[in-house]
C-alpha positions as a Markdown table, in Angstrom:
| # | Residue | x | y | z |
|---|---|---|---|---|
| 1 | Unk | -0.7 | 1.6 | 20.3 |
| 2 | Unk | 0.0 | 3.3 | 17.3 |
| 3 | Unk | 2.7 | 5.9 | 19.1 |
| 4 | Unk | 4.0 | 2.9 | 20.7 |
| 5 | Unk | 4.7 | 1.3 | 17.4 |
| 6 | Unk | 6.0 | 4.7 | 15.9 |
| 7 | Unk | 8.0 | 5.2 | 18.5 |
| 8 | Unk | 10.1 | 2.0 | 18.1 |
| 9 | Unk | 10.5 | 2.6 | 14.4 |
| 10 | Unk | 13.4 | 3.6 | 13.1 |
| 11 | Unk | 13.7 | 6.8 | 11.4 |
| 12 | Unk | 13.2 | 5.7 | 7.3 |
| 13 | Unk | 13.0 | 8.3 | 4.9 |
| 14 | Unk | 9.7 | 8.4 | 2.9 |
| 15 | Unk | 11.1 | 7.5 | -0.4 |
| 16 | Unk | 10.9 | 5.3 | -3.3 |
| 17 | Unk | 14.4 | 3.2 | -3.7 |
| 18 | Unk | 13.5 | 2.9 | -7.6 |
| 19 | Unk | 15.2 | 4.8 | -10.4 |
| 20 | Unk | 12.6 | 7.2 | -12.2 |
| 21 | Unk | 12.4 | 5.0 | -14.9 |
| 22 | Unk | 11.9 | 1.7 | -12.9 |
| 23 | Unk | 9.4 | 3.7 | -10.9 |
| 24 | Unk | 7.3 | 4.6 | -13.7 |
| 25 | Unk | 7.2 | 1.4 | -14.5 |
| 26 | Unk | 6.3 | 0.4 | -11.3 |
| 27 | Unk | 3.1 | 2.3 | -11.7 |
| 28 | Unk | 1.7 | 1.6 | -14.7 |
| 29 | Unk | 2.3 | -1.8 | -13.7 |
| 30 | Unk | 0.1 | -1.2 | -9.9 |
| 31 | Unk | -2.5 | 1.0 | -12.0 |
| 32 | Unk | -3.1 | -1.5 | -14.4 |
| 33 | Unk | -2.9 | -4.7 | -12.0 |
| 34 | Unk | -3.5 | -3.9 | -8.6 |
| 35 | Unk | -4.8 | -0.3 | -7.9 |
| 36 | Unk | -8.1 | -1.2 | -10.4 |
| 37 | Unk | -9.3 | -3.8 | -8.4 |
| 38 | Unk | -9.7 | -0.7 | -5.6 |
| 39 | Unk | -13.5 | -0.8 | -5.2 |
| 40 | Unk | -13.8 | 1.6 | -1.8 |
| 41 | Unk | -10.9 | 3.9 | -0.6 |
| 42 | Unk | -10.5 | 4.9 | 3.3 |
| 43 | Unk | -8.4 | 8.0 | 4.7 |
| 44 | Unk | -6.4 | 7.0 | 7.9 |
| 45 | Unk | -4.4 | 9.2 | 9.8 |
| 46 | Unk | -1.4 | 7.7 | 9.0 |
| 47 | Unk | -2.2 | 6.1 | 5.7 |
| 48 | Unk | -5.2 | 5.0 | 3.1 |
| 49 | Unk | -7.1 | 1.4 | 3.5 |
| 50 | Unk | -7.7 | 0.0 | 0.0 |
| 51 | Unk | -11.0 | -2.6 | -0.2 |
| 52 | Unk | -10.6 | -5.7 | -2.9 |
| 53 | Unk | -12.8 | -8.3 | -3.8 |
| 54 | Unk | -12.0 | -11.8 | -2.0 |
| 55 | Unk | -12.3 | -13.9 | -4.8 |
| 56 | Unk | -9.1 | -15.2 | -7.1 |
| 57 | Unk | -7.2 | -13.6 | -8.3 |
| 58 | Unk | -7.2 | -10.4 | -5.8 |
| 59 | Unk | -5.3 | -12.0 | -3.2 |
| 60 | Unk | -1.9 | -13.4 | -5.1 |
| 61 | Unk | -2.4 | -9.7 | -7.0 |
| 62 | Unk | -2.3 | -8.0 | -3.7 |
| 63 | Unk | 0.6 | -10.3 | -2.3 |
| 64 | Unk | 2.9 | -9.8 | -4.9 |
| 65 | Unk | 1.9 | -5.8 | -4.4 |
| 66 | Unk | 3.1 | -5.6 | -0.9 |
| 67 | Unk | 6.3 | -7.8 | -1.7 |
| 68 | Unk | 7.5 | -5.5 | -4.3 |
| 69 | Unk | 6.6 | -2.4 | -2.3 |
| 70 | Unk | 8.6 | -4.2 | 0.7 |
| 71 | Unk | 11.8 | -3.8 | -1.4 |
| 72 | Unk | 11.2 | 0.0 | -2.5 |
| 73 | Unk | 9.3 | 1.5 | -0.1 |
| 74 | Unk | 10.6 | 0.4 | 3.8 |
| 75 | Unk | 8.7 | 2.7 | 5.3 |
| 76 | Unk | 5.2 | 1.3 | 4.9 |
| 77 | Unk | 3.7 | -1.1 | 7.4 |
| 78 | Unk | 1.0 | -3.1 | 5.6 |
| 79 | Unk | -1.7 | -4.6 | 7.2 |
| 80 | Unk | -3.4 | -7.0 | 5.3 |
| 81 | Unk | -7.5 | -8.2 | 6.2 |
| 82 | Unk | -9.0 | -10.9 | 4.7 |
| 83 | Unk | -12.7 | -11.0 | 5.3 |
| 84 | Unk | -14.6 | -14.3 | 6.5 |
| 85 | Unk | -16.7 | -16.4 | 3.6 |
| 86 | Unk | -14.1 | -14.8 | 0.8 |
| 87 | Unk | -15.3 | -11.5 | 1.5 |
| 88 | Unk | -13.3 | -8.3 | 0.7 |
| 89 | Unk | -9.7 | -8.0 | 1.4 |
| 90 | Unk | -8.5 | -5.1 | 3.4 |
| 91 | Unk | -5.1 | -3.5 | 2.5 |
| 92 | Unk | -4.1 | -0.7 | 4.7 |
| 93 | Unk | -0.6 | 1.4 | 3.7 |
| 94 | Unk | 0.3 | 3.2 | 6.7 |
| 95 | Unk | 3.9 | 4.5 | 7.8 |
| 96 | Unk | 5.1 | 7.8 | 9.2 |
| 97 | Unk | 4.7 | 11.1 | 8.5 |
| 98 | Unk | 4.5 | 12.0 | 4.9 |
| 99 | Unk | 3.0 | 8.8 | 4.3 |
| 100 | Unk | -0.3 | 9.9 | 3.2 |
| 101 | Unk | 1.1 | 12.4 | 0.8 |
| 102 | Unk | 3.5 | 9.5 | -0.8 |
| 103 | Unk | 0.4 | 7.3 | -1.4 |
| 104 | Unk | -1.5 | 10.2 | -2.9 |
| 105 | Unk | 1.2 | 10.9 | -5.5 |
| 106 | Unk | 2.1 | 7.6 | -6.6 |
| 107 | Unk | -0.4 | 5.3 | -6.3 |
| 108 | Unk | -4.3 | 7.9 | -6.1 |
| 109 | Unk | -3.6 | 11.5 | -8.0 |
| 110 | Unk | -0.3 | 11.2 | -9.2 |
């Protein structure tokens, strides 16, 4: 399913549409909000899966995360899992190639 899906993509380059500045703002502003609620990282092949907690306010912090990134960053497909009895939320970034080196820099190591 996943080639299907690729395969209908267009091609979008793997790029930030923010200034530097506005970028670095950006991520001080995901580090300090959204990226330390992280309390288990996943490698995909085509991506990382971030694990939240499932009580207020993680999902209006995550929402607002994936609108944002929406606008910047068009080549991420989000997948968002909630998990039954406000369990953990499940938010996988996942795009094309290139994808998991983008995540790496901006939002793990960089």
């Amino acid at each position: 399913m996943k080639d299907q899906i690729q395969e209908n993509m267009p091609s979008i380059p793997i790029a930030c549409s923010l200034s530097e500045r506005e970028r670095s703002e950006r991520e001080r502003a995901i580090a300090g909000d959204v990226m330390s609620g992280i309390t288990e990282t996943r490698e995909l092949p085509d991506g990382y899966a971030f694990r939240f907690p499932g009580d207020d306010p993680w999902p209006e912090r995550i929402q607002a995360f994936v609108l944002a990134e929406r606008r910047c960053c068009p080549f991420f497909t989000f997948e968002l899992t909630f998990e039954p009895g406000q369990g953990p939320i499940w938010l996988r970034l996942r795009g094309p190639e290139g994808t998991k080196a983008f995540v790496e820099e901006m939002f793990l190591f960089g």
